[in-house]
Backbone bond lengths (Angstrom), bond angles and torsions (degrees), N, CA, C in turn:
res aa  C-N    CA-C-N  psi(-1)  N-CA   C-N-CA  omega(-1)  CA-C   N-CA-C  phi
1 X - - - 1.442 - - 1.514 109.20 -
2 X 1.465 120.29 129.75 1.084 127.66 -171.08 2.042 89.56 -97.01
3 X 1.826 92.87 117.99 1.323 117.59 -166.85 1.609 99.38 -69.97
4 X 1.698 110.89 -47.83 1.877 110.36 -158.55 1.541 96.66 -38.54
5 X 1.755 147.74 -80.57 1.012 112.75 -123.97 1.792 106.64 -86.63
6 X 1.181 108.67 14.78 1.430 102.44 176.90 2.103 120.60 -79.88
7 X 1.446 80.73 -17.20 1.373 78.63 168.91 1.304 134.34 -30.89
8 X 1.705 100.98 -44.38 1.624 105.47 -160.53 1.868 90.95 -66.01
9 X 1.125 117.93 -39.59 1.604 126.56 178.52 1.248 131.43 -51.82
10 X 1.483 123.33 -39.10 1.291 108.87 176.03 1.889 94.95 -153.74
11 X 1.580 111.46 173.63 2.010 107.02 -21.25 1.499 107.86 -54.04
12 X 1.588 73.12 179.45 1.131 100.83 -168.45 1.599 105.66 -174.41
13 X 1.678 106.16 151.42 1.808 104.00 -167.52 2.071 84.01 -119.06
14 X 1.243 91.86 149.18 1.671 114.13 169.77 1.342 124.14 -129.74
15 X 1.308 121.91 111.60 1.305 122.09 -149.32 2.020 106.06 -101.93
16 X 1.718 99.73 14.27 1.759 90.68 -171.78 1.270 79.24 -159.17
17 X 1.404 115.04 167.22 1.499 139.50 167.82 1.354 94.56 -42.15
18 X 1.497 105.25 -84.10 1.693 109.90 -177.15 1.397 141.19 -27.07
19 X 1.349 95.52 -35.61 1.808 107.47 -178.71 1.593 103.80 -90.20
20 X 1.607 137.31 -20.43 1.166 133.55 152.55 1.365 115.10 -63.48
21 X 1.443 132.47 -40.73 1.346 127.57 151.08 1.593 114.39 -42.13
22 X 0.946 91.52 -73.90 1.687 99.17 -171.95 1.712 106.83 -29.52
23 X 1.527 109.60 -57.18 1.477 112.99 -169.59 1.613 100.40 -64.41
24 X 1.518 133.87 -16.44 1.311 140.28 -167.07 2.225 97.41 -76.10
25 X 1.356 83.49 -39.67 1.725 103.93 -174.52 1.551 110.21 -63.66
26 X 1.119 91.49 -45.86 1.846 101.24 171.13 1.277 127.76 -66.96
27 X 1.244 105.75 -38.74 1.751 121.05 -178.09 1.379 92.44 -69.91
28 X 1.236 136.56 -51.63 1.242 142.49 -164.29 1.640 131.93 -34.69
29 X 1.958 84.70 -36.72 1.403 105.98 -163.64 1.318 92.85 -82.00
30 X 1.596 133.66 -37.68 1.449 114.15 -178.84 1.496 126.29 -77.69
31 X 1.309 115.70 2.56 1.512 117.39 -170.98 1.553 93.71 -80.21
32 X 1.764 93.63 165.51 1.663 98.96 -176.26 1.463 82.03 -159.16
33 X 1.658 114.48 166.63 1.374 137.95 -172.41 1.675 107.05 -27.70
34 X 1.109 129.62 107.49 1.743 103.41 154.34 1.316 94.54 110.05
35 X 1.350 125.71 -17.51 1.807 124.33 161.52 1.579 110.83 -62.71
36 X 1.918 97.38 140.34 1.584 103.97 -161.88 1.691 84.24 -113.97
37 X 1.194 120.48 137.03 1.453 120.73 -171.22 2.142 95.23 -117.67
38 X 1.060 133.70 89.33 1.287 146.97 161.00 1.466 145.74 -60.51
39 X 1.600 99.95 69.95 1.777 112.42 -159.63 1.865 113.84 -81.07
40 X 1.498 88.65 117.75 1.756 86.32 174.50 1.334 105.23 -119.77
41 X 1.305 104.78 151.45 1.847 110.93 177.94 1.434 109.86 171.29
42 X 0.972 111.30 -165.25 1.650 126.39 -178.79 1.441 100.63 -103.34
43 X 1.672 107.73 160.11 1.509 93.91 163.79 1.460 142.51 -91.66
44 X 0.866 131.12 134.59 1.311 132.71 -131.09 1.192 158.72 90.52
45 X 1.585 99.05 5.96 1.346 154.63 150.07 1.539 129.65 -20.24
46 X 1.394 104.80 -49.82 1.954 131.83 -172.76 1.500 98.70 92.06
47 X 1.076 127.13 48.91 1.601 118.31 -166.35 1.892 79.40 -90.26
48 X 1.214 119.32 -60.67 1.438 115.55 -179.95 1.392 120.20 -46.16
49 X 1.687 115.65 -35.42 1.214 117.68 -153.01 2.124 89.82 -94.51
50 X 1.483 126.44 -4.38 1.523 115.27 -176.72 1.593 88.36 -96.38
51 X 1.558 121.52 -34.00 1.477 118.98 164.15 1.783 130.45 -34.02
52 X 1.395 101.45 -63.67 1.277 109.49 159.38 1.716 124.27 -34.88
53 X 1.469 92.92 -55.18 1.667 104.28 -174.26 1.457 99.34 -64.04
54 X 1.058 117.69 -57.03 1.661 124.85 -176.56 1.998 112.49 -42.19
55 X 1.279 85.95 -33.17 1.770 93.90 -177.10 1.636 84.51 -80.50
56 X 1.176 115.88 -78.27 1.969 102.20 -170.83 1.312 122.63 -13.65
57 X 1.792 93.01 -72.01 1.244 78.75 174.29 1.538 151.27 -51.28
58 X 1.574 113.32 -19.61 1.211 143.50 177.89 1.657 100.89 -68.45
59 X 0.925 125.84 -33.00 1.414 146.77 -160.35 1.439 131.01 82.91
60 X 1.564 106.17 35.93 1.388 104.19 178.43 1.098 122.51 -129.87
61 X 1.502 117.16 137.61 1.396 132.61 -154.21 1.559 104.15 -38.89
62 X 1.146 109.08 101.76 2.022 112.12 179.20 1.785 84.29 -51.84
63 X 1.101 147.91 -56.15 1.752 137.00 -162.70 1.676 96.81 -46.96
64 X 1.133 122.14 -26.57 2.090 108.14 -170.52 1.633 91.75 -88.13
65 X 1.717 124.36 -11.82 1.476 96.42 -168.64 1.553 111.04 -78.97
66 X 1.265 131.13 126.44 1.996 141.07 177.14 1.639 83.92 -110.94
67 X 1.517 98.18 150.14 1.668 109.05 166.76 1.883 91.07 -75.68
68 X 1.513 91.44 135.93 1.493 79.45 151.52 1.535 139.37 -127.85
69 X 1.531 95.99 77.65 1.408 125.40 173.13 1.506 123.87 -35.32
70 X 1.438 102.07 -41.14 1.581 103.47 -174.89 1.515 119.20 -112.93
71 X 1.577 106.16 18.77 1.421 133.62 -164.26 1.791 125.46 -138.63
72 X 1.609 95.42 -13.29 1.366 118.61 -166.57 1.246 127.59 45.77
73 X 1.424 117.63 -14.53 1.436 126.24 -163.33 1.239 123.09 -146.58
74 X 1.098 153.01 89.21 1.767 165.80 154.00 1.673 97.74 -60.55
75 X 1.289 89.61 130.54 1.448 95.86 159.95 1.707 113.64 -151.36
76 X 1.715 99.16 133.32 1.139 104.50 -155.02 1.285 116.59 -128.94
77 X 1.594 117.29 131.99 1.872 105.98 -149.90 1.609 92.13 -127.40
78 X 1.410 106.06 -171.41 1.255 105.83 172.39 1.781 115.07 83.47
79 X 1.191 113.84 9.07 1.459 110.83 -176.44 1.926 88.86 -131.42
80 X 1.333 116.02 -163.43 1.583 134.58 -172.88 1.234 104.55 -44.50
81 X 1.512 111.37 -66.55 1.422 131.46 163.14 1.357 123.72 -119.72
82 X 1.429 124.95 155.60 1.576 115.55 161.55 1.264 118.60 -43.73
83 X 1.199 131.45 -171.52 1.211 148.95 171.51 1.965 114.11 -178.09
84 X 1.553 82.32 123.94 1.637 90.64 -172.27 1.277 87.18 -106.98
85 X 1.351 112.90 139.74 1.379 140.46 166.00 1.135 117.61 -111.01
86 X 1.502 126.49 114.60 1.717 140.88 -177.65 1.127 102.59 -110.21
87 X 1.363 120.99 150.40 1.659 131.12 135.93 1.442 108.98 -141.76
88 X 1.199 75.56 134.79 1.779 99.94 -179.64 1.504 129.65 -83.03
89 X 1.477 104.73 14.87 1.701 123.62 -150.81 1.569 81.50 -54.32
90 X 1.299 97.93 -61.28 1.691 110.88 -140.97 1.825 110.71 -69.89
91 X 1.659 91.26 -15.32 1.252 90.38 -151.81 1.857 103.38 -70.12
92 X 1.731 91.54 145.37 1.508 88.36 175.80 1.490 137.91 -94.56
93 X 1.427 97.83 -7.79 1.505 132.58 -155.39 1.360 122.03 -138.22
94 X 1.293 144.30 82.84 1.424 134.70 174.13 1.549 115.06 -20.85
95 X 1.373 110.52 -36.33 1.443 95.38 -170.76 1.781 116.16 -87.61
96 X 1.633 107.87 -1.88 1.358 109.39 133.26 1.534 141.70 -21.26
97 X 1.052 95.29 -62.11 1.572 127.27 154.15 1.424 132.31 -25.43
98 X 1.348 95.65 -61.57 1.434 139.93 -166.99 1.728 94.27 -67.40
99 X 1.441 114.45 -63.98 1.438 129.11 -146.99 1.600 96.03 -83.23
100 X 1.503 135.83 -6.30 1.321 142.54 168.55 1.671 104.92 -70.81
101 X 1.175 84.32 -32.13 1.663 93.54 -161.74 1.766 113.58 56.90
102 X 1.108 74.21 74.48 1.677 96.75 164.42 1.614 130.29 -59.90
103 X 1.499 96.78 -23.58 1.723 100.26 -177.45 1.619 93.11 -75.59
104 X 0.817 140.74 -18.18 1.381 127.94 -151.30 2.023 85.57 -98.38
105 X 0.947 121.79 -50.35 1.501 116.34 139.61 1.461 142.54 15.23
106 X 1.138 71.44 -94.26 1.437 114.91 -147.81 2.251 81.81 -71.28
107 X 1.272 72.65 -67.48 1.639 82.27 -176.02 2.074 114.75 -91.98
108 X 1.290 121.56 52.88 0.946 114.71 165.88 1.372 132.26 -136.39
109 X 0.897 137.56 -115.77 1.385 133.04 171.30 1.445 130.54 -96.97
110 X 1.174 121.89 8.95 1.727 140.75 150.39 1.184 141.23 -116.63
111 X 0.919 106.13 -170.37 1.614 110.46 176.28 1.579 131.52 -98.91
112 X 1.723 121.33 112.14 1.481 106.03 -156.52 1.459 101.95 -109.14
113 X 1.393 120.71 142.52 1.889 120.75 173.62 1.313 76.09 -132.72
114 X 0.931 84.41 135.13 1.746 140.30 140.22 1.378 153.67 -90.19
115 X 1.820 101.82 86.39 1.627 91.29 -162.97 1.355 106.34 -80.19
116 X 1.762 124.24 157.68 1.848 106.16 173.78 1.451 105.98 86.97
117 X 1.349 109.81 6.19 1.051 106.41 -164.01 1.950 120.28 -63.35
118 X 1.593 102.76 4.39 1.351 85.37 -178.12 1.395 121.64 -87.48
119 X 1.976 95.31 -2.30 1.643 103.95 -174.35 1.562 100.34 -59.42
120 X 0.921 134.83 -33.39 1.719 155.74 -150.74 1.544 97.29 -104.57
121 X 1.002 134.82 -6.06 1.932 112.85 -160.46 1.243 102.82 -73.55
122 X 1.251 146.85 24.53 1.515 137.72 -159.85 1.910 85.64 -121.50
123 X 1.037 122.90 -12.34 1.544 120.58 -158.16 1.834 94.01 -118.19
124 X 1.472 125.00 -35.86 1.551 136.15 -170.32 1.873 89.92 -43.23
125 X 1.434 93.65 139.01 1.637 111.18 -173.99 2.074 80.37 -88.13
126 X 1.089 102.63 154.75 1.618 128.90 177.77 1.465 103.21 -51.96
127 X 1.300 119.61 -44.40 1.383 118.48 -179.87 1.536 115.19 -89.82
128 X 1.012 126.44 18.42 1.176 144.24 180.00 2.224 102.49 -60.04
129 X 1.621 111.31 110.56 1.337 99.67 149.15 1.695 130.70 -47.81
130 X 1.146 116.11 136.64 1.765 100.91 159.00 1.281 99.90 -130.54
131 X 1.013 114.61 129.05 1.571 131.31 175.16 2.027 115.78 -108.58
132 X 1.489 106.77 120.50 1.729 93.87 178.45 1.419 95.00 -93.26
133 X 1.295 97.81 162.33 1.506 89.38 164.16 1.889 100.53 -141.88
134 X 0.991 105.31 152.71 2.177 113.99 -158.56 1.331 89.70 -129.36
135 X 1.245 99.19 139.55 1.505 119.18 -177.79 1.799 100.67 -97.08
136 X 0.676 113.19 116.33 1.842 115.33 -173.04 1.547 122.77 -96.17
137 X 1.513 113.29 -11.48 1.124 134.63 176.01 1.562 96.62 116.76
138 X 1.823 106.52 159.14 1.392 124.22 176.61 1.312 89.77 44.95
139 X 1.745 111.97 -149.12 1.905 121.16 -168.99 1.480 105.18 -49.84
140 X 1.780 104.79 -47.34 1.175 103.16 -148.16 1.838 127.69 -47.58
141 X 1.144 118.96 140.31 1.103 128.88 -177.34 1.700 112.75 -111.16
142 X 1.694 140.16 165.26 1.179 119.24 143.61 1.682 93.14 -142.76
143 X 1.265 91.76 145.21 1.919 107.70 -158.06 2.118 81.21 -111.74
144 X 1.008 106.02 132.73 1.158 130.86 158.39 1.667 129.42 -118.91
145 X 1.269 126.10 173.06 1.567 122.67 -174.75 1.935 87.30 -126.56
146 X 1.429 101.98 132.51 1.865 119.24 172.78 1.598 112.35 -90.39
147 X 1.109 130.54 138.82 1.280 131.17 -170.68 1.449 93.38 -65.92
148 X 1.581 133.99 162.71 1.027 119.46 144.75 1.439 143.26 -45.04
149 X 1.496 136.23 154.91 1.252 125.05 -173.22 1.645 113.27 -89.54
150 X 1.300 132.32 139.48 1.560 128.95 173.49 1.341 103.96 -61.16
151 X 1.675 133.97 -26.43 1.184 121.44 168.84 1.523 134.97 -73.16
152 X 1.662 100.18 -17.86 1.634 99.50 178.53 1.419 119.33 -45.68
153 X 1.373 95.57 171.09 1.723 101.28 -165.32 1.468 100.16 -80.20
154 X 1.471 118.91 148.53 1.664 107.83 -164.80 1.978 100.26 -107.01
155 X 1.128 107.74 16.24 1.669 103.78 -158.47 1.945 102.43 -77.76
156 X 0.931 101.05 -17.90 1.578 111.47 -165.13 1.675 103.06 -70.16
């Protein structure tokens, strides 16, 4: 993912559900095939609610996006690009991970987020976004960008 035009985007603070969507809608437009989108936070965060936006923007009905917590994996077609949606809440085991087959993912023809994503950082392709996102009290949110990790996977 070519980082320059996100600048104008983050950080950045969001003071309602909507405007963390909204910024999800925006980000959206720069992703392209094979971008790894990397959500860390607490829960309660909007990690679901910049997800949603991210599908809009993609063009897909934000109403089909569910976390999928107890499923690890959503995948959602019919808009610009796919978009696979992970969370790793539950997961107990990296090699969880493994058995999705994530490279095919990770590296294919959509777009992958990742909430939890630090359960997973040993597998994140180098170009991988990471986005935190801080709960500030009431709506407010503030979405930041994480340097990459020295552990990500270097194969990409």
């Amino acid at each position: 993912m070519n980082t320059a035009p996100l600048t104008d985007l983050l950080p950045c603070e969001t003071d309602s559900p909507e405007a963390t969507h909204a910024l999800g809608r925006r980000l959206a437009e720069h992703l392209r095939p094979g971008d790894v989108v990397a959500l860390y936070g607490d829960l309660g965060t909007g990690k679901t609610r910049l997800v949603k936006g991210i599908a809009a923007g993609l063009g897909i009905p934000e109403t089909e996006v569910t976390s999928p917590t107890f499923t690890l994996v959503h995948e959602y077609r019919g808009g610009r690009l796919p978009l696979y949606h992970f969370d790793a809440y539950r997961l107990r085991r990296l090699e969880e991970f493994f058995d999705l087959g994530y490279e095919e993912y990770f590296y294919g023809d959509g777009v992958s987020v990742v909430e939890w994503a630090d359960r997973i950082e040993p597998l994140l392709p180098p170009h991988t976004l990471r986005m935190h996102l801080e709960h500030l009290g009431g709506d407010r949110r503030r979405i930041t960008w994480l340097p990459p990790s020295p552990k990500a996977d270097r194969r990409a």
